[in-house]
NUKOL-344804 format. One record per residue (C-alpha): residue number from 1; x, y, z. Coordinates in pm, 1 decimal. Layout:
N
{n: NUM	px: X	py: Y	pz: Z}
...
***
This chain:
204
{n: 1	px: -81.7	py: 1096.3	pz: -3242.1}
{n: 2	px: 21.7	py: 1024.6	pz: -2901.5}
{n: 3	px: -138.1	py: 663.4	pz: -2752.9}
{n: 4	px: -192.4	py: 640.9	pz: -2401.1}
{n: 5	px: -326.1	py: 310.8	pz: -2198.5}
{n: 6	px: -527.3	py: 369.3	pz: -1910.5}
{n: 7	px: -585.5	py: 61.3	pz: -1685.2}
{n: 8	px: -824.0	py: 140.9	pz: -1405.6}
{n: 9	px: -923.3	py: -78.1	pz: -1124.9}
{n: 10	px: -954.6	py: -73.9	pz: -757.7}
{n: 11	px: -583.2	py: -217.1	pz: -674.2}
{n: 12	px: -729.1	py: -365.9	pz: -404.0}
{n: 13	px: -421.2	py: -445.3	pz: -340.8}
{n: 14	px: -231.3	py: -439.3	pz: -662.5}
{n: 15	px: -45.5	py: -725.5	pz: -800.9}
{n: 16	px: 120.8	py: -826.0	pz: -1062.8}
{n: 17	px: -126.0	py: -916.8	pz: -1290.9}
{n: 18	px: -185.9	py: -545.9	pz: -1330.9}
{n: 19	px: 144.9	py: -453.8	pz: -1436.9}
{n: 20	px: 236.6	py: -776.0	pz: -1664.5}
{n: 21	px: -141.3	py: -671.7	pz: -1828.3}
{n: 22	px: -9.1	py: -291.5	pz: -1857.2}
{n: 23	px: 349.9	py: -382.5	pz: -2017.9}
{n: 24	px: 247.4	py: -609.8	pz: -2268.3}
{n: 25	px: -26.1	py: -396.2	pz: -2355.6}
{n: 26	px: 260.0	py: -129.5	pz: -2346.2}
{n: 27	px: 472.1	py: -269.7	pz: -2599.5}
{n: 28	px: 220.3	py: -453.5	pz: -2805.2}
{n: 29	px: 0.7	py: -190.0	pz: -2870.2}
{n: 30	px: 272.5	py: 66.1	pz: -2937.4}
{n: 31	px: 156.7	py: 278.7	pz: -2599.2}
{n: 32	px: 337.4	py: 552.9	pz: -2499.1}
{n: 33	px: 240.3	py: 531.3	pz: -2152.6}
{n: 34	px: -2.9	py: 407.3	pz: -1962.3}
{n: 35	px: -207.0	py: 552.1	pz: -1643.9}
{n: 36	px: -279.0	py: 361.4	pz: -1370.4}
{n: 37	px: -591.4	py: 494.2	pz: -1270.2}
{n: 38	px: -719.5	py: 382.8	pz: -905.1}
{n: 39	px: -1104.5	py: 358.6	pz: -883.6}
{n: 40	px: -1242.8	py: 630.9	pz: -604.8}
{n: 41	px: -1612.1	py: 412.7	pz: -542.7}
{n: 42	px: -1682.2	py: 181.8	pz: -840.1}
{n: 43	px: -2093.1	py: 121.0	pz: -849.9}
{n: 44	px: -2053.3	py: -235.0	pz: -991.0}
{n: 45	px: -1781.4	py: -324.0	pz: -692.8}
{n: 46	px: -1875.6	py: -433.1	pz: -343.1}
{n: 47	px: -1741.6	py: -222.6	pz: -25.8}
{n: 48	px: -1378.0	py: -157.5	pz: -41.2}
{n: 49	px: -1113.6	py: -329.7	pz: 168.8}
{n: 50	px: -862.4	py: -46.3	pz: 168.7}
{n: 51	px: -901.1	py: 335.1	pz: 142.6}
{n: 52	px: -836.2	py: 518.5	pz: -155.3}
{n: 53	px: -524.9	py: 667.8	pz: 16.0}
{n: 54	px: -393.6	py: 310.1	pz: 46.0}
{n: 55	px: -479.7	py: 192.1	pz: -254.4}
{n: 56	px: -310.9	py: 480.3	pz: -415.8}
{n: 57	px: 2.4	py: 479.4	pz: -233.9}
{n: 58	px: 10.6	py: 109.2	pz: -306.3}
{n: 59	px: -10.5	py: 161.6	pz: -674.5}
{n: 60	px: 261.8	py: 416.3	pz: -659.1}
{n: 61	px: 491.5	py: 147.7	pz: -489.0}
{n: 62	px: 404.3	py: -89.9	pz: -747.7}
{n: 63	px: 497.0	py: 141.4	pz: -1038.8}
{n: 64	px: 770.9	py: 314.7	pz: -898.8}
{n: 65	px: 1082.4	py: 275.7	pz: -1155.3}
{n: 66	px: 907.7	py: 213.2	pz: -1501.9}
{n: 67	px: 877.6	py: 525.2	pz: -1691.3}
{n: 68	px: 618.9	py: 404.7	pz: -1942.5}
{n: 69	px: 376.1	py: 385.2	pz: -1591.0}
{n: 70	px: 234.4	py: 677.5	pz: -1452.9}
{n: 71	px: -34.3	py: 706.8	pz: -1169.2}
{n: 72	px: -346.5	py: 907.8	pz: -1246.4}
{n: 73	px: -621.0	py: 1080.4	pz: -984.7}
{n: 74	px: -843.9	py: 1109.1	pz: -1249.7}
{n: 75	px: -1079.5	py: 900.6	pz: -1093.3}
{n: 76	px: -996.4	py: 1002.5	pz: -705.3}
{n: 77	px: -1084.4	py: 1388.7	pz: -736.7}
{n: 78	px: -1373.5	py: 1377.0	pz: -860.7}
{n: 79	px: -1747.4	py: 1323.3	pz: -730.1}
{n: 80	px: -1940.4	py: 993.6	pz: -772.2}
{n: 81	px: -2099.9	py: 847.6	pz: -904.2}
{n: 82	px: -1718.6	py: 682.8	pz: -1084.2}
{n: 83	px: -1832.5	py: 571.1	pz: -1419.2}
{n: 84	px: -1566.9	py: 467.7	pz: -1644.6}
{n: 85	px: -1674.9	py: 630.6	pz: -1943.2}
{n: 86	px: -1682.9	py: 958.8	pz: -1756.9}
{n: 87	px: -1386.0	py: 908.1	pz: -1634.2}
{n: 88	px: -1269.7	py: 899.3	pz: -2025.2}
{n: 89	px: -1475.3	py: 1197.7	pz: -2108.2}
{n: 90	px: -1238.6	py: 1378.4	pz: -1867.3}
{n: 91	px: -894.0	py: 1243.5	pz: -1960.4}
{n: 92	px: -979.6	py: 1303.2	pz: -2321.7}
{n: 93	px: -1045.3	py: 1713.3	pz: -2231.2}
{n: 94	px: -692.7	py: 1659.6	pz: -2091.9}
{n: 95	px: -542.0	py: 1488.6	pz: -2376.3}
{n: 96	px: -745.8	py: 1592.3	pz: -2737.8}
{n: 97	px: -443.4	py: 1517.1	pz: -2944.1}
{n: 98	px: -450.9	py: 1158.6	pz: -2823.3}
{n: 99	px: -526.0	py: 830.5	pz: -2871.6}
{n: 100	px: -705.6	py: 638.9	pz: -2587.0}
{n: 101	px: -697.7	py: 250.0	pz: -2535.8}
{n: 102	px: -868.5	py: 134.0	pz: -2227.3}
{n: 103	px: -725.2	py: -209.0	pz: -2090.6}
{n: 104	px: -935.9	py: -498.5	pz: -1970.5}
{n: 105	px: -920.2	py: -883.7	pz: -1930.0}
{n: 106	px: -1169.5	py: -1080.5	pz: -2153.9}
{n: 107	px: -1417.8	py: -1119.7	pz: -1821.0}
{n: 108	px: -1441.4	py: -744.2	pz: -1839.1}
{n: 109	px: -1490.6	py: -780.0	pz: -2189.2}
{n: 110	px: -1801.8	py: -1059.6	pz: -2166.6}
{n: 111	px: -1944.7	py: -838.9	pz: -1897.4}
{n: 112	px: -1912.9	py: -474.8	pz: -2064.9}
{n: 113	px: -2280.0	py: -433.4	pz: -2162.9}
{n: 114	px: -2371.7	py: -431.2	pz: -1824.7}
{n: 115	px: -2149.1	py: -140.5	pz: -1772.9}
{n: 116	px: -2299.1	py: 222.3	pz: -1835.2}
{n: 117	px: -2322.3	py: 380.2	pz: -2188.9}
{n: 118	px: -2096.6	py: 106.5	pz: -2339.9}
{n: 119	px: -2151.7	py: 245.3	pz: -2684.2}
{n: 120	px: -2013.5	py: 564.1	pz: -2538.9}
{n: 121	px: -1685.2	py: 420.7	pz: -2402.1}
{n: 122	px: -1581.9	py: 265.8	pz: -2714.3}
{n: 123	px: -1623.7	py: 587.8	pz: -2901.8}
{n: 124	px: -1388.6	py: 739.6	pz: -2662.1}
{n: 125	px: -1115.8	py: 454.4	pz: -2649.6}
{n: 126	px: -969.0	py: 153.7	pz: -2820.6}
{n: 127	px: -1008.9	py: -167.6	pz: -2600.7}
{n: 128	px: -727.5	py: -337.2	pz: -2557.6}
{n: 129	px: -858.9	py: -656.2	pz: -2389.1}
{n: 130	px: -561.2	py: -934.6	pz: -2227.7}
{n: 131	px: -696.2	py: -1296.0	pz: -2336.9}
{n: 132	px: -764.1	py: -1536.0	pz: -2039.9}
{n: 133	px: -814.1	py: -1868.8	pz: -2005.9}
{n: 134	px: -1263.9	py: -1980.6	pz: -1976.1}
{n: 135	px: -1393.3	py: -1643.0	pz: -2042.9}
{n: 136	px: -1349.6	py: -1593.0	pz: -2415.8}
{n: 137	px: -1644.1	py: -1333.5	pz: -2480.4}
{n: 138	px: -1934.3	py: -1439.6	pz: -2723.0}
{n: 139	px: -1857.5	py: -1166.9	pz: -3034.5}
{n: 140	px: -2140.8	py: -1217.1	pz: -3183.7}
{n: 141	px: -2361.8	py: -1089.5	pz: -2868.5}
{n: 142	px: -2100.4	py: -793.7	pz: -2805.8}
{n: 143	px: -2192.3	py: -703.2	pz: -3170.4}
{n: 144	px: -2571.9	py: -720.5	pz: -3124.5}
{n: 145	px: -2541.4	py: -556.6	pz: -2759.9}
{n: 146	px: -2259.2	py: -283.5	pz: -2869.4}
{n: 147	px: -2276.3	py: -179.4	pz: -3299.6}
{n: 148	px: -1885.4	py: -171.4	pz: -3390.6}
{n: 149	px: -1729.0	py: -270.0	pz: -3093.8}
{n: 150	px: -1511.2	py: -559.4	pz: -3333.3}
{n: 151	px: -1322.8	py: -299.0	pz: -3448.3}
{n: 152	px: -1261.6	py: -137.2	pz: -3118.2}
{n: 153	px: -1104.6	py: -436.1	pz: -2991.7}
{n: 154	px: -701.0	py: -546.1	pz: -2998.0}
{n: 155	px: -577.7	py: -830.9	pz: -2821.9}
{n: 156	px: -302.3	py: -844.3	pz: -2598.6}
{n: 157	px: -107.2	py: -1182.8	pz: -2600.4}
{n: 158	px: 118.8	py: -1319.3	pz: -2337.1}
{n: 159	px: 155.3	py: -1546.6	pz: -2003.2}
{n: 160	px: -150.8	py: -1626.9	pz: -1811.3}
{n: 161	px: -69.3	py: -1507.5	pz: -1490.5}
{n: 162	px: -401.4	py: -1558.1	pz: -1240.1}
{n: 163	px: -365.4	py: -1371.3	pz: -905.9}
{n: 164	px: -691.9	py: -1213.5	pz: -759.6}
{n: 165	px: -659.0	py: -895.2	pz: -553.7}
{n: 166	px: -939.8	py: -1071.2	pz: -300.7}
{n: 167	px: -708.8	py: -1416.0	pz: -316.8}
{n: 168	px: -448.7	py: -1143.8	pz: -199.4}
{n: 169	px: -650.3	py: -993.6	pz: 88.4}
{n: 170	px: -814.4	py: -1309.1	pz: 181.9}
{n: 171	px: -427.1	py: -1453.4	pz: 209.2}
{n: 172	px: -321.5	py: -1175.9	pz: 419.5}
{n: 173	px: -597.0	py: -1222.8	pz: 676.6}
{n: 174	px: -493.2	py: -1585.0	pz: 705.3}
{n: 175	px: -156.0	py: -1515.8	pz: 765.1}
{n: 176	px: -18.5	py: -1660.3	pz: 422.5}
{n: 177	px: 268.8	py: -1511.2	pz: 170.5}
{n: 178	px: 190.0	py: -1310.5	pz: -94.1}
{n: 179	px: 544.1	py: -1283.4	pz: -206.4}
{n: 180	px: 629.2	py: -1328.0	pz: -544.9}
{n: 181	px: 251.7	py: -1222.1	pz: -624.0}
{n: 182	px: 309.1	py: -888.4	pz: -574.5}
{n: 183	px: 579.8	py: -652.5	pz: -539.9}
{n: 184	px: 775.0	py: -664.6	pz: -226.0}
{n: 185	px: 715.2	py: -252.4	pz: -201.2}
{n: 186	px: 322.3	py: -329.8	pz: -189.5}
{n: 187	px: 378.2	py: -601.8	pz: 65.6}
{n: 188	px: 627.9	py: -432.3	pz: 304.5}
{n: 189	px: 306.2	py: -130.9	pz: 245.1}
{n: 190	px: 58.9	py: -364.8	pz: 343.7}
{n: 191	px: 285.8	py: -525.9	pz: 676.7}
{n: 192	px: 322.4	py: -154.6	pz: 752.3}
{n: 193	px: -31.4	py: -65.0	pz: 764.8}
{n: 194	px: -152.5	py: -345.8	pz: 864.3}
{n: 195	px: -434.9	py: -427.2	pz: 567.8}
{n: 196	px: -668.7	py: -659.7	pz: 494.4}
{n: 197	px: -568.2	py: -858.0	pz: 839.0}
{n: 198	px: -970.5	py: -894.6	pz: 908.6}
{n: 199	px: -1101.9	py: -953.7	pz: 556.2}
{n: 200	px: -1439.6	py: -895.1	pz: 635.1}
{n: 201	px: -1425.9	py: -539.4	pz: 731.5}
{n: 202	px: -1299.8	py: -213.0	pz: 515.1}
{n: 203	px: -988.0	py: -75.2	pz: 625.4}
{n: 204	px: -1090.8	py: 275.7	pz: 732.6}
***
């Protein structure tokens, strides 16, 4: 059975924590691809700082030359409101010969009872859920909160890289490098356009 990874997100902007995430979970987890997914209007996310259009063409920049990524509008062309677990329903009429593991960082993890129909999601995918430093999740809660979910979870191993996509905008709008945080194709995008210059308004 074919296993795909599907790491969704705003990418607001994207950065390398997204792909070092997306290739370890790649080869650790025996994927044999994995979507980037670009979130259209997440409900549990404040207002946007770049347009969907942006964010997209940033995340095909950031991609562009590894052939286990692929870029999916799953989420983009569809109405709201952009649940993740509907957005698996969908992929998984796509793909019903496949395995599905949906990738998170442990915060995600701690928080994903808050999320809708949790105990849905995990029937539709595998978790595979990047360690990070202060937020290992309580188990024992997850287990009360969401039957089964141990079993739903594999952990992805490897170098704790913290950038923040708002650390990124907020750096931009003060003038400061984000090189070597994210790569140089998203930033020349981003000098191009002109992005997240005033961080306290949406880029129309």
């Amino acid at each position: 059975m074919k296993r795909i990874g599907i790491l969704g997100g705003t990418f607001d902007p994207p950065h390398y924590g997204h792909l070092i995430l997306a290739e370890l979970a790649a080869e650790g987890l025996a994927l044999d691809c994995v979507l980037f997914a670009p979130a259209a209007d997440p409900p549990h996310k404040g207002a946007l700082r770049a347009s969907a259009e942006h964010r997209t063409a940033m995340v095909e920049r950031a991609i562009a030359g590894n052939p286990r990524f692929s870029l999916s509008r799953v989420d983009l062309d569809r109405p709201g409101p952009h649940y993740s677990v509907d957005m698996l329903h969908l992929l998984r009429a796509e793909h019903p010969q496949t395995e599905f593991v949906f990738l998170i960082g442990g915060d995600s993890l701690r928080d994903l009872p808050t999320w809708s129909r949790p105990n849905e999601l995990i029937a539709l995918a595998r978790l595979g859920v990047m360690r990070r430093p202060g937020s290992a999740p309580d188990l024992a809660r997850l287990e009360r909160d969401i039957p089964g979910i141990r079993a739903r979870v594999d952990w992805i191993d490897g170098p704790q890289i913290e950038i923040s996509a708002s650390d990124l905008a907020r750096r931009v709008s003060a003038g400061l490098s984000i090189r070597y945080q994210t790569p140089d194709a998203v930033r020349t995008y981003i000098e191009e356009h002109r992005l997240y210059r005033n961080h306290a308004e949406t880029v129309k």
